[in-house]
Predicted model as a PDB file, atoms N, CA, C, CB and O in Angstrom, pLDDT in the B-factor column:
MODEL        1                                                                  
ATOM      1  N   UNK A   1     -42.089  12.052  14.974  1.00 69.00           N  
ATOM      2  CA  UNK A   1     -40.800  11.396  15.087  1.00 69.00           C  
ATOM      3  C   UNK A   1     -40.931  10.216  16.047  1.00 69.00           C  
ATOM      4  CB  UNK A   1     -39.709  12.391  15.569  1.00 69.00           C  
ATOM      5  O   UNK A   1     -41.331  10.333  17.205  1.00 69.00           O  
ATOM      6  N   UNK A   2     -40.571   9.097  15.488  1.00 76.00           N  
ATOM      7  CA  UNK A   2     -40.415   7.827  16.157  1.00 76.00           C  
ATOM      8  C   UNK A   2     -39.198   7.682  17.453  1.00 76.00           C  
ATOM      9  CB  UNK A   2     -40.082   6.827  14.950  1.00 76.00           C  
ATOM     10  O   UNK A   2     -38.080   7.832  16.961  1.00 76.00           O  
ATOM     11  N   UNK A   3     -39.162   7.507  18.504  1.00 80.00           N  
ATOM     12  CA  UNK A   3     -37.944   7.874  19.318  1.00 80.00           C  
ATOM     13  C   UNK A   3     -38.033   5.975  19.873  1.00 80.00           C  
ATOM     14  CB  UNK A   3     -38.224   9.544  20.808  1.00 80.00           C  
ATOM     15  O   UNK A   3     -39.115   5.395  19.966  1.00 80.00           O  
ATOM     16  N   UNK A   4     -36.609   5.257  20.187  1.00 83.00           N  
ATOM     17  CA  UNK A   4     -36.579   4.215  20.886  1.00 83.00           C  
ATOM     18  C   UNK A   4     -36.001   3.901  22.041  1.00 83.00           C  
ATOM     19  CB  UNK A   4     -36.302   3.578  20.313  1.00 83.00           C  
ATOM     20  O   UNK A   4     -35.535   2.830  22.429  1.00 83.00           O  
ATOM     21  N   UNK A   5     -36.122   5.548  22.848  1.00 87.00           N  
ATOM     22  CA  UNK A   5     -35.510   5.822  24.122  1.00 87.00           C  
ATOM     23  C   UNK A   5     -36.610   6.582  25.155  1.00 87.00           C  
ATOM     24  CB  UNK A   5     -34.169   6.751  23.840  1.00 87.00           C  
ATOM     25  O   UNK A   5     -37.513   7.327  24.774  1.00 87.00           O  
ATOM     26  N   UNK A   6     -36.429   6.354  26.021  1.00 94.00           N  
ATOM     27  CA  UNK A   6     -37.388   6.978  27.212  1.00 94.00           C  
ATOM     28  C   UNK A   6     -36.134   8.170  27.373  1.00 94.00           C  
ATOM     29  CB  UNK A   6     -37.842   5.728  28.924  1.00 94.00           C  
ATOM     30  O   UNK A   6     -36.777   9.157  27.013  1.00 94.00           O  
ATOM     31  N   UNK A   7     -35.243   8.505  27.577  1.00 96.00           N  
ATOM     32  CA  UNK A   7     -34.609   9.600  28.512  1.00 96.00           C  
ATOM     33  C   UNK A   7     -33.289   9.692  27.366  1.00 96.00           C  
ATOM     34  CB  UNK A   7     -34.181   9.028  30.472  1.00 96.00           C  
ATOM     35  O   UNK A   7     -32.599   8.803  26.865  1.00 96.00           O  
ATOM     36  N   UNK A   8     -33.283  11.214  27.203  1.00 97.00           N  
ATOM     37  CA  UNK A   8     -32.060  11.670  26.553  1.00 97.00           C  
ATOM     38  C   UNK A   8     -31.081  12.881  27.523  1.00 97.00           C  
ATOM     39  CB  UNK A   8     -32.611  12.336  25.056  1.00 97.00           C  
ATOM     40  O   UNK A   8     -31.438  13.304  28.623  1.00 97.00           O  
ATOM     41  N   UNK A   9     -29.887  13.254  26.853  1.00 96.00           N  
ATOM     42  CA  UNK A   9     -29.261  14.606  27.641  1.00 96.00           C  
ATOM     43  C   UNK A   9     -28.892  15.060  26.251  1.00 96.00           C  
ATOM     44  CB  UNK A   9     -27.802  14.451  28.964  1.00 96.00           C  
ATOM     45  O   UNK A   9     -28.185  14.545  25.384  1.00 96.00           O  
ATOM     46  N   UNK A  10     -29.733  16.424  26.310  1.00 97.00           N  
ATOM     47  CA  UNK A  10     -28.838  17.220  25.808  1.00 97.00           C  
ATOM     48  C   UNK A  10     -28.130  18.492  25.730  1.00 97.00           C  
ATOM     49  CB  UNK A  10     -29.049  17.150  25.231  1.00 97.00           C  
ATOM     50  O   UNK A  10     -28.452  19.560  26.251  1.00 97.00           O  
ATOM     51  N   UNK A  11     -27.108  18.220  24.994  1.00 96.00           N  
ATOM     52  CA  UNK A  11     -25.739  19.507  25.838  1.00 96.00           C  
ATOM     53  C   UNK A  11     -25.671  20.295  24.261  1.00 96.00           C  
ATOM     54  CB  UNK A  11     -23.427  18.519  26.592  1.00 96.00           C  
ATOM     55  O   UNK A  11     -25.485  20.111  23.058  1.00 96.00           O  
ATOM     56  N   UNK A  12     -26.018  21.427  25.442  1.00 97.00           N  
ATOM     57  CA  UNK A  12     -26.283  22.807  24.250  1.00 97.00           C  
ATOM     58  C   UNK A  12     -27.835  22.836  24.137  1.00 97.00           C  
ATOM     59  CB  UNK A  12     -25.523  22.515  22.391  1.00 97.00           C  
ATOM     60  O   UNK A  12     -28.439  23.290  23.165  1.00 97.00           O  
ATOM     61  N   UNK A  13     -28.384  22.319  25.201  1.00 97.00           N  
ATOM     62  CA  UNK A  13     -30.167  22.639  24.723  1.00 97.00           C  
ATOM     63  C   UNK A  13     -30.646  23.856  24.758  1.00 97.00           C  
ATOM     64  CB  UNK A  13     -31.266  21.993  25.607  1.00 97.00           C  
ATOM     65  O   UNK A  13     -31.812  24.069  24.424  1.00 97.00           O  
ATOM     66  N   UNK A  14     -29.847  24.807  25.154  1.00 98.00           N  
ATOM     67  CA  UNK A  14     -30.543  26.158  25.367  1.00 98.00           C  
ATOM     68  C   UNK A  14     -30.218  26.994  23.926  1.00 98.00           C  
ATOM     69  CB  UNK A  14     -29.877  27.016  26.864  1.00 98.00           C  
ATOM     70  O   UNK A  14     -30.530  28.151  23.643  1.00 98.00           O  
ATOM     71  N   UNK A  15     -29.575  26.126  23.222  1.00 97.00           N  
ATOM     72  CA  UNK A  15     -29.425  26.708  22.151  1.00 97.00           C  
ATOM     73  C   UNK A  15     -30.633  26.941  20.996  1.00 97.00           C  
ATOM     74  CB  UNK A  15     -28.440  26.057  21.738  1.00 97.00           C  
ATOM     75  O   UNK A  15     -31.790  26.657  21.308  1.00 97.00           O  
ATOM     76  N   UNK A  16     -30.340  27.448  19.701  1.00 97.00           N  
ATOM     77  CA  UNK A  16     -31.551  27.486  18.913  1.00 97.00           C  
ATOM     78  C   UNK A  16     -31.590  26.074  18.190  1.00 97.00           C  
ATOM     79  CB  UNK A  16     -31.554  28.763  17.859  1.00 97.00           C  
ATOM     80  O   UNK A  16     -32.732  25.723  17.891  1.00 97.00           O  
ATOM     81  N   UNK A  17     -30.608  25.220  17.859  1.00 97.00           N  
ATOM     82  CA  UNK A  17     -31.159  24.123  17.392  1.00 97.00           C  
ATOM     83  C   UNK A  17     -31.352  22.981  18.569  1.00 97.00           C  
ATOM     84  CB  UNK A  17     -30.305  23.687  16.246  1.00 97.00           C  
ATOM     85  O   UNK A  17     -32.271  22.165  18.630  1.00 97.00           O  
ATOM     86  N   UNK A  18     -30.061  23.158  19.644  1.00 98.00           N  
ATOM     87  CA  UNK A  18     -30.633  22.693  20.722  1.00 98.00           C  
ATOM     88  C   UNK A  18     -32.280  22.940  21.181  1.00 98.00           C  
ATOM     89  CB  UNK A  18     -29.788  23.178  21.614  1.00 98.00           C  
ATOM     90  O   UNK A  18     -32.825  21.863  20.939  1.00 98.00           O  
ATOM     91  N   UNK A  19     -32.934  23.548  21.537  1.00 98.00           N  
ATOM     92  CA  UNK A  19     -33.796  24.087  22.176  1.00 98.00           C  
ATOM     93  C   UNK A  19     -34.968  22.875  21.301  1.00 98.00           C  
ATOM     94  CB  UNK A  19     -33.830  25.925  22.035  1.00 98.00           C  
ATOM     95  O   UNK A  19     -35.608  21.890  21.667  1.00 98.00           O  
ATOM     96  N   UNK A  20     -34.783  23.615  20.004  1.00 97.00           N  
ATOM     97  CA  UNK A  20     -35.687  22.670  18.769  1.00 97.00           C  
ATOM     98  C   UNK A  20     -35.540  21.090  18.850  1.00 97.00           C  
ATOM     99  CB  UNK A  20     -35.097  23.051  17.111  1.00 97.00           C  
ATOM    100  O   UNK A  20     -36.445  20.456  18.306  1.00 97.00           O  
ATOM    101  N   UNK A  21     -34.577  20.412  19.424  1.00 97.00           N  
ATOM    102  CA  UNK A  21     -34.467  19.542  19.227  1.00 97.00           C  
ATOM    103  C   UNK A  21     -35.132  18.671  20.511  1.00 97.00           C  
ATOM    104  CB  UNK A  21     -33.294  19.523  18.813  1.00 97.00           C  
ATOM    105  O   UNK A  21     -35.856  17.676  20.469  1.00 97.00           O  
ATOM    106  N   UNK A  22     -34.669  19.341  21.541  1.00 98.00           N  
ATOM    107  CA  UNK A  22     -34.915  18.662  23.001  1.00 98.00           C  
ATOM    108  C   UNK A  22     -36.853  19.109  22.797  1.00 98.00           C  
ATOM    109  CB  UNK A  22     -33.707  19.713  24.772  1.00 98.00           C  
ATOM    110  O   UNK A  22     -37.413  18.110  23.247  1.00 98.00           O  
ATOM    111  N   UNK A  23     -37.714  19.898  22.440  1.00 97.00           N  
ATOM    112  CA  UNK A  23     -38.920  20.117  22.047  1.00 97.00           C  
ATOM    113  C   UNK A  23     -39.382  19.087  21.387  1.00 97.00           C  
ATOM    114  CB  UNK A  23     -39.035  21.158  21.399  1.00 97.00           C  
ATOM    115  O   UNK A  23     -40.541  18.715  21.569  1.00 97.00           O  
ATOM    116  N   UNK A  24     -38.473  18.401  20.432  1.00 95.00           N  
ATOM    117  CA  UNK A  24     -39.083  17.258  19.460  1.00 95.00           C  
ATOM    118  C   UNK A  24     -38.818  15.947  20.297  1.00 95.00           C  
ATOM    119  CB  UNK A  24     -38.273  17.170  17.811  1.00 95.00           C  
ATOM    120  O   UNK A  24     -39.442  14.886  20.318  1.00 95.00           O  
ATOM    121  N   UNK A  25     -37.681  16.361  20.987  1.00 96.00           N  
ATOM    122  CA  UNK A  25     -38.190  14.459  22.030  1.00 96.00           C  
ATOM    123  C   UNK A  25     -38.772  14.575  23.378  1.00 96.00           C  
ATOM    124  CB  UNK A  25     -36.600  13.272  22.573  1.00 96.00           C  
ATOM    125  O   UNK A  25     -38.754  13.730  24.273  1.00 96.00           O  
ATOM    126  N   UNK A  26     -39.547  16.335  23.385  1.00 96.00           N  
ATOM    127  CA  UNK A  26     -39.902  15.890  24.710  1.00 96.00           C  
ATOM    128  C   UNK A  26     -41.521  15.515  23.813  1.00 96.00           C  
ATOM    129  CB  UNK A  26     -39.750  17.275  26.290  1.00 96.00           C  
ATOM    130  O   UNK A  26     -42.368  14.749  24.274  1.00 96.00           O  
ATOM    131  N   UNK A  27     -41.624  16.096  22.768  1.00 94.00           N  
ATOM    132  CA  UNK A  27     -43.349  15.783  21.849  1.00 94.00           C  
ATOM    133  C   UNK A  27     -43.225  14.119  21.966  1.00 94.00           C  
ATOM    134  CB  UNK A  27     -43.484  16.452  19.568  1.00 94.00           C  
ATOM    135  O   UNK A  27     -44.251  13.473  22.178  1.00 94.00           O  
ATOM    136  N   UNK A  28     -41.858  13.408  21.813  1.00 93.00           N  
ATOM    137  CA  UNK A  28     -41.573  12.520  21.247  1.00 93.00           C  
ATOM    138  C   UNK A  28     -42.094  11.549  22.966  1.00 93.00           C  
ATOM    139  CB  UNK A  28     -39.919  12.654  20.426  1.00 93.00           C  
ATOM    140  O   UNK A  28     -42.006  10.323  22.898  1.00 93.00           O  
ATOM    141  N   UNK A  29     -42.472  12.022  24.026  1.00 93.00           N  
ATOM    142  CA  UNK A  29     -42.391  11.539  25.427  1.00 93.00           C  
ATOM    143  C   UNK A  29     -41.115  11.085  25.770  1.00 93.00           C  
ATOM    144  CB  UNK A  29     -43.309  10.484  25.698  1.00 93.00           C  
ATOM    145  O   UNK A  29     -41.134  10.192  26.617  1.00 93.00           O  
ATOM    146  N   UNK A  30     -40.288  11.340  25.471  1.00 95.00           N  
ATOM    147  CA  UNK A  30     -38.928  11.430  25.778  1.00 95.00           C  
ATOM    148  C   UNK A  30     -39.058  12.254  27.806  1.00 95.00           C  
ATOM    149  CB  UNK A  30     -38.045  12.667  24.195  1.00 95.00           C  
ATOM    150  O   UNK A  30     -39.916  12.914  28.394  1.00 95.00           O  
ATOM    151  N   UNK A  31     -38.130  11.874  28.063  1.00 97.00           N  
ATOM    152  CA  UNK A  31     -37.469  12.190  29.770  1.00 97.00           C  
ATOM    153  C   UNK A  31     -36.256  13.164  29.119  1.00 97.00           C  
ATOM    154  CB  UNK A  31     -36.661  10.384  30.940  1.00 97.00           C  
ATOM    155  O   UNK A  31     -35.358  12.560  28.534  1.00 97.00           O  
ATOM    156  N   UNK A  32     -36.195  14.250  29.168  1.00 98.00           N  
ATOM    157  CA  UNK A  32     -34.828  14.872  28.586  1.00 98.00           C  
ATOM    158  C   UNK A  32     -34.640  15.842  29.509  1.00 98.00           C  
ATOM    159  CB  UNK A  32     -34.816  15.500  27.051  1.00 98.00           C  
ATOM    160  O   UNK A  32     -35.394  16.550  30.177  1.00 98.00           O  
ATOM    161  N   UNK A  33     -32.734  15.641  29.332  1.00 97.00           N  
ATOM    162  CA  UNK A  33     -32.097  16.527  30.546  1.00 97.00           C  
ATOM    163  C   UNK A  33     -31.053  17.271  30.046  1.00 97.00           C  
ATOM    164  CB  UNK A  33     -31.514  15.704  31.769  1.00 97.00           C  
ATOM    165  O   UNK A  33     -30.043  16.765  29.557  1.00 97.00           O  
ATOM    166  N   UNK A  34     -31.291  18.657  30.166  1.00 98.00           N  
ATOM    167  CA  UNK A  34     -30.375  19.751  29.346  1.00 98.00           C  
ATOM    168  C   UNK A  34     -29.105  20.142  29.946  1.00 98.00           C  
ATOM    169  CB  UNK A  34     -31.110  21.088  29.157  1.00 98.00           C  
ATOM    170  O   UNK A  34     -29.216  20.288  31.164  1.00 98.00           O  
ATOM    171  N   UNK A  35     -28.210  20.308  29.599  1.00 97.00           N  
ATOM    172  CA  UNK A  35     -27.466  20.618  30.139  1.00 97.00           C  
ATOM    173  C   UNK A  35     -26.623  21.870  29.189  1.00 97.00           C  
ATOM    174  CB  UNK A  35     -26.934  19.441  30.569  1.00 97.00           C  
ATOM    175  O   UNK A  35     -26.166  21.729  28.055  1.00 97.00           O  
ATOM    176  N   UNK A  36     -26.588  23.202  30.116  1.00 97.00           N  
ATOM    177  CA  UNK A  36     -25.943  23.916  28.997  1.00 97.00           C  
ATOM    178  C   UNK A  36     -25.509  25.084  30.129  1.00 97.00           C  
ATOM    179  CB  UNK A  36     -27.042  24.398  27.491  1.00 97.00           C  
ATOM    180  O   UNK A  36     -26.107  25.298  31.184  1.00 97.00           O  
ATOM    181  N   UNK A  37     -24.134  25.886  29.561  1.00 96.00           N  
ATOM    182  CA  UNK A  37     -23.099  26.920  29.867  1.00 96.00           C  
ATOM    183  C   UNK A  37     -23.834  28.260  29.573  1.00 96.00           C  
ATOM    184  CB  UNK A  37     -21.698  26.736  28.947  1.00 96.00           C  
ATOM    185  O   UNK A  37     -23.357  29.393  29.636  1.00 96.00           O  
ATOM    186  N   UNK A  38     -25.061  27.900  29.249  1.00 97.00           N  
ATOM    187  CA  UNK A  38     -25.328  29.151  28.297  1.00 97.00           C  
ATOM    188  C   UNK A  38     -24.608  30.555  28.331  1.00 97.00           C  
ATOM    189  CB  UNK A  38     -26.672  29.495  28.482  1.00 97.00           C  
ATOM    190  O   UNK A  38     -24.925  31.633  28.834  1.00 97.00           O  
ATOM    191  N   UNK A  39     -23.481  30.114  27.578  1.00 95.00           N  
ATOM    192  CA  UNK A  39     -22.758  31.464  27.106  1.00 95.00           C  
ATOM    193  C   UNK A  39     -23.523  32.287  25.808  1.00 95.00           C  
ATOM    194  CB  UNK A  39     -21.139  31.029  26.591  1.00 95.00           C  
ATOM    195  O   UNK A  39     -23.840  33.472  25.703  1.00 95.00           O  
ATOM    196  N   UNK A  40     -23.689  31.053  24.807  1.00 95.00           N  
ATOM    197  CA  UNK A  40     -24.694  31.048  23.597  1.00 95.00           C  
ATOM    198  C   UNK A  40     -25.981  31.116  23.722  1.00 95.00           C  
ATOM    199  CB  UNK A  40     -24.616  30.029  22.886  1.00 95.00           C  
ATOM    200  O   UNK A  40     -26.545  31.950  23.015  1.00 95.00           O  
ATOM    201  N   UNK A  41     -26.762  30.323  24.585  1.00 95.00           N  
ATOM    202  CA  UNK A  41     -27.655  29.589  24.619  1.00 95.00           C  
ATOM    203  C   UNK A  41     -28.541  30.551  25.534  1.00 95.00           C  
ATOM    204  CB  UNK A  41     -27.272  28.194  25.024  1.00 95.00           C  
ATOM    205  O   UNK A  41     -27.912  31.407  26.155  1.00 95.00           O  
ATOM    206  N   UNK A  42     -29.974  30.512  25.697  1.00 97.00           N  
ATOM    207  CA  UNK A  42     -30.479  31.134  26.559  1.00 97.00           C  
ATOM    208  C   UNK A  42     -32.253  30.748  27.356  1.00 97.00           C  
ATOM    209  CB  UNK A  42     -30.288  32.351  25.862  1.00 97.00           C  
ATOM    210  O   UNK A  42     -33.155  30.276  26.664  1.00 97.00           O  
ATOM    211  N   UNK A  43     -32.359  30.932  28.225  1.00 97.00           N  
ATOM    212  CA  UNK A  43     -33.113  29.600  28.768  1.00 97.00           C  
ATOM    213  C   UNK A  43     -34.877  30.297  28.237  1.00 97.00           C  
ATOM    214  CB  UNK A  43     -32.780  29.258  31.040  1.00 97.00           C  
ATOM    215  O   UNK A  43     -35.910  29.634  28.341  1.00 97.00           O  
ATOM    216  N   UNK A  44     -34.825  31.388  27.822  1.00 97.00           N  
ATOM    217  CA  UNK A  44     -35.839  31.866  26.770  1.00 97.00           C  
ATOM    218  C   UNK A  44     -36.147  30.698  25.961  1.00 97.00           C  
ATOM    219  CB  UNK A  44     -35.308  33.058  25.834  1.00 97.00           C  
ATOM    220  O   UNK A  44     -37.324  30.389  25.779  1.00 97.00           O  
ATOM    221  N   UNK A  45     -35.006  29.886  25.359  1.00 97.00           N  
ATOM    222  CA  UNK A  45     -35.885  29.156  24.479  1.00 97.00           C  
ATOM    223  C   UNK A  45     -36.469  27.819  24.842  1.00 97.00           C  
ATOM    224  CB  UNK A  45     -35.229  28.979  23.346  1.00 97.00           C  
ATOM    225  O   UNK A  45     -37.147  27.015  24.203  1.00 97.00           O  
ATOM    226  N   UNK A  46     -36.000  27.834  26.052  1.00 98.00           N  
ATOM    227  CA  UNK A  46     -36.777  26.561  27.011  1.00 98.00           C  
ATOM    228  C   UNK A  46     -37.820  26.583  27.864  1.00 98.00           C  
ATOM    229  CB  UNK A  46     -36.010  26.023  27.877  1.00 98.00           C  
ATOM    230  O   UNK A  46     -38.243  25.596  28.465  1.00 98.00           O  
ATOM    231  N   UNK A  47     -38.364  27.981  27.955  1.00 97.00           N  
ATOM    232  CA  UNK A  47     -39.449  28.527  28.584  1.00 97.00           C  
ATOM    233  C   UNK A  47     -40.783  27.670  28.311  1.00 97.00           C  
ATOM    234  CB  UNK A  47     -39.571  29.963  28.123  1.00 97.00           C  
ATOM    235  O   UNK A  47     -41.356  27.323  29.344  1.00 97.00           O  
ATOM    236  N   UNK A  48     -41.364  27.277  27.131  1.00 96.00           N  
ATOM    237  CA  UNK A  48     -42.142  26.852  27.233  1.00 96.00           C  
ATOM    238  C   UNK A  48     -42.246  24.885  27.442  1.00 96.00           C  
ATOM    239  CB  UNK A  48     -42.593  27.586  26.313  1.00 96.00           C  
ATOM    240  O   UNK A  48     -43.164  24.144  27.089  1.00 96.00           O  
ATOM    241  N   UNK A  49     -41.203  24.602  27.992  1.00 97.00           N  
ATOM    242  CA  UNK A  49     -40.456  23.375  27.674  1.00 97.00           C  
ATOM    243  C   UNK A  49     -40.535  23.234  29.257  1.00 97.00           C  
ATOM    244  CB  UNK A  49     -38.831  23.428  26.756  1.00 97.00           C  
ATOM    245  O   UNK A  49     -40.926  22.188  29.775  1.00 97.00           O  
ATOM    246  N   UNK A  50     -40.110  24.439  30.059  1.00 95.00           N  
ATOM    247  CA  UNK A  50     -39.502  24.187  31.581  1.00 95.00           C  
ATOM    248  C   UNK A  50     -39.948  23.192  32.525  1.00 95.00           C  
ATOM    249  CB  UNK A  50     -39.660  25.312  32.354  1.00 95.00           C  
ATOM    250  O   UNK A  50     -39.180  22.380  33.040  1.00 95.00           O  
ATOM    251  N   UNK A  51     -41.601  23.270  32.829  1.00 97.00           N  
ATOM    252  CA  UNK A  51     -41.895  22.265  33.380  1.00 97.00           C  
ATOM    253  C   UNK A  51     -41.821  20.790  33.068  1.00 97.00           C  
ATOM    254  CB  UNK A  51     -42.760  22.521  33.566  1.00 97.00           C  
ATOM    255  O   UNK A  51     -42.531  20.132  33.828  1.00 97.00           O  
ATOM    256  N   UNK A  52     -41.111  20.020  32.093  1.00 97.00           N  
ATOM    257  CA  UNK A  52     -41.176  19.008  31.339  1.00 97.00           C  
ATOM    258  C   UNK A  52     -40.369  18.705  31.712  1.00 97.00           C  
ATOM    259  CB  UNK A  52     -41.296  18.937  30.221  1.00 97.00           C  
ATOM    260  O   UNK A  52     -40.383  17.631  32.314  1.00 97.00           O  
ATOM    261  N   UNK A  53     -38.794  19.675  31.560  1.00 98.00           N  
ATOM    262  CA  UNK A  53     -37.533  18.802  31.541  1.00 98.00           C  
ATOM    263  C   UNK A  53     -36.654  19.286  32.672  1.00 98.00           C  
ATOM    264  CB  UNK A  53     -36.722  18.885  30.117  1.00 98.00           C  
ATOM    265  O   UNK A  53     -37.040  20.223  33.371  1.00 98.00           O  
ATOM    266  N   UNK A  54     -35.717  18.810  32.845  1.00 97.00           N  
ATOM    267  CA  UNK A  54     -34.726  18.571  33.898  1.00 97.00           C  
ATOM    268  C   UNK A  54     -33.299  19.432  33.391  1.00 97.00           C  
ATOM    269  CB  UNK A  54     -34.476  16.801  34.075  1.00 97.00           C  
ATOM    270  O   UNK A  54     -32.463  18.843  32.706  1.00 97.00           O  
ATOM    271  N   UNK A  55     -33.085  21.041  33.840  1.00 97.00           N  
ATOM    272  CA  UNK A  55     -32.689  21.909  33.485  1.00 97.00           C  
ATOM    273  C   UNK A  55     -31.096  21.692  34.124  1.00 97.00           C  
ATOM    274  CB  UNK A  55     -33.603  22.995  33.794  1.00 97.00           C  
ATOM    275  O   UNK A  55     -31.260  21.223  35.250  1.00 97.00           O  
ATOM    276  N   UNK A  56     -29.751  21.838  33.869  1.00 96.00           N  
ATOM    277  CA  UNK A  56     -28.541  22.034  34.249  1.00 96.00           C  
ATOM    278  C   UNK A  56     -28.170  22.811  33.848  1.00 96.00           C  
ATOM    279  CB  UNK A  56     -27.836  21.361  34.177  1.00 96.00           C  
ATOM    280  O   UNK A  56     -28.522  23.064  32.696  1.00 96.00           O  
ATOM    281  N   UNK A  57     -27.298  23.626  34.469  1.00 96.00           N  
ATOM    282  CA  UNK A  57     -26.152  24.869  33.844  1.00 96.00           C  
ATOM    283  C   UNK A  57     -24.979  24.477  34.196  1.00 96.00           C  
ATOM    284  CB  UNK A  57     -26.247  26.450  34.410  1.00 96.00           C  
ATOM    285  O   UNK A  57     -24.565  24.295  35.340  1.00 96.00           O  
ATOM    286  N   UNK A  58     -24.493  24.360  33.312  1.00 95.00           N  
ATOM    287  CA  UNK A  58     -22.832  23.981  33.448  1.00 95.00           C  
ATOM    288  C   UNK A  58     -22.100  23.259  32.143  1.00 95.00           C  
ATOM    289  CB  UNK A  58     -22.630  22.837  34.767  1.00 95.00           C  
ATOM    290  O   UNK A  58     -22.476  23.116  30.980  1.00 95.00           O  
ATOM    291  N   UNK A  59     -21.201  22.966  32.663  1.00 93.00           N  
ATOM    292  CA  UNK A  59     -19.762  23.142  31.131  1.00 93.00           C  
ATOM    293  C   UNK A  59     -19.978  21.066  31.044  1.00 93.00           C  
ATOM    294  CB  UNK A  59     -16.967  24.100  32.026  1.00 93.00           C  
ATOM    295  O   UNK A  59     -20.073  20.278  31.985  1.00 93.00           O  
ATOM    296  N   UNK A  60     -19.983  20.836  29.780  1.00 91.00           N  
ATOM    297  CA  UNK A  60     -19.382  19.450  29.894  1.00 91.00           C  
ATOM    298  C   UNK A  60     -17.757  19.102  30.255  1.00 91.00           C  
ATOM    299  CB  UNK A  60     -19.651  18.868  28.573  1.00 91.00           C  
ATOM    300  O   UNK A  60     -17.597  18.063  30.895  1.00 91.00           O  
ATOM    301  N   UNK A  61     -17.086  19.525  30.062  1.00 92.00           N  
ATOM    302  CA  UNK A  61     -16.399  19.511  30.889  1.00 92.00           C  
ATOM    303  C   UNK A  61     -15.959  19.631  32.366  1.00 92.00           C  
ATOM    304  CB  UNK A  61     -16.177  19.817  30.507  1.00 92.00           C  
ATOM    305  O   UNK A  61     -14.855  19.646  32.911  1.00 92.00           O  
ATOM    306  N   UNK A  62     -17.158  19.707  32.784  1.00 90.00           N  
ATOM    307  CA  UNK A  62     -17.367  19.910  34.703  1.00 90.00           C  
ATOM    308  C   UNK A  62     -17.525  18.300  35.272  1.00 90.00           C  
ATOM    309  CB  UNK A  62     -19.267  21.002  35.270  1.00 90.00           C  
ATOM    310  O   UNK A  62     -18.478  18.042  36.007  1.00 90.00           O  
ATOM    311  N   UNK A  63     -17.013  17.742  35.077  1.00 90.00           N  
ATOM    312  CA  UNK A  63     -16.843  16.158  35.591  1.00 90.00           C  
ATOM    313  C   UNK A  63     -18.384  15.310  36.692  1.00 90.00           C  
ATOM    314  CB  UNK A  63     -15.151  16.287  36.794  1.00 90.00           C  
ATOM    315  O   UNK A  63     -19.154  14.351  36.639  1.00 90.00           O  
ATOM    316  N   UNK A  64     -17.945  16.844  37.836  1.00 90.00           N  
ATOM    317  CA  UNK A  64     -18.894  16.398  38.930  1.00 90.00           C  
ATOM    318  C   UNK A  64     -20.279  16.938  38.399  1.00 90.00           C  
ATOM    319  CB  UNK A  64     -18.477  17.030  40.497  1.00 90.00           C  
ATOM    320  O   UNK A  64     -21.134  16.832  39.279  1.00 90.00           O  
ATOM    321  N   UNK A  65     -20.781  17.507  37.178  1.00 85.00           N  
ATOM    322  CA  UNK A  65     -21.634  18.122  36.972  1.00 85.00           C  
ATOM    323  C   UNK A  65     -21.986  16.455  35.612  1.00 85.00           C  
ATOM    324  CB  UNK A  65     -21.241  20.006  36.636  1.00 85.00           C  
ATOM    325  O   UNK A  65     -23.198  16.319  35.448  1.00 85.00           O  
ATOM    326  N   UNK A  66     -21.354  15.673  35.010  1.00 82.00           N  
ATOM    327  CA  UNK A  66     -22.054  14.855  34.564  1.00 82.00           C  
ATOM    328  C   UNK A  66     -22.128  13.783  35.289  1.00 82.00           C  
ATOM    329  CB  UNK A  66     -21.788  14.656  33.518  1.00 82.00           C  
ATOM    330  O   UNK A  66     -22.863  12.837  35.004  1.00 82.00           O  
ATOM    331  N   UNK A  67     -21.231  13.837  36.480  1.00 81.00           N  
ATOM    332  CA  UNK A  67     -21.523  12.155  37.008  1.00 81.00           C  
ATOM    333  C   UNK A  67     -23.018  12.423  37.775  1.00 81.00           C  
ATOM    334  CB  UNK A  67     -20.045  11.383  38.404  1.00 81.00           C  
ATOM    335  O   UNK A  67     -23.615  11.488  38.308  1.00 81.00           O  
TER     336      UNK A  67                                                      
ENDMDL                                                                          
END                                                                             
C-alpha cells in the first residue's frame, strides 16, 4: 500500500479492523497514533504493533484527550 502521509490517528485501533488497519500503515512507515475506549476493542490486537506506535485510551469525545 502506497501511503502520502508520514503520521496518522486512529480511533478505534484496538479494534479488529482497526487493529488491521493501523498494521498496514505502520508496514506502510506511517507514525500512527491510536486512540481507543476499548470498550470493544482490546490492546491484544496491538501487541505485536506496541513498540511502533503511540498508544491512547480514551473517548473521542474527551476534548483534552485530542488536543
Amino acid at each position: 500500500m502506497r501511503i502520502n502521509f508520514k503520521k496518522a490517528l486512529v480511533t478505534g485501533g484496538a479494534g479488529f479492523i482497526g487493529s488491521h488497519l493501523v498494521e498496514a500503515l505502520v508496514a506502510g512507515k506511517c507514525r500512527v497514533t491510536v486512540l481507543d475506549n476499548l470498550f470493544s476493542g482490546s490492546l491484544l490486537n496491538l501487541e505485536p504493533l506496541r513498540d511502533r506506535i503511540t498508544f491512547h485510551q480514551g473517548d473521542i469525545r474527551q476534548r483534552d484527550i485530542l488536543e
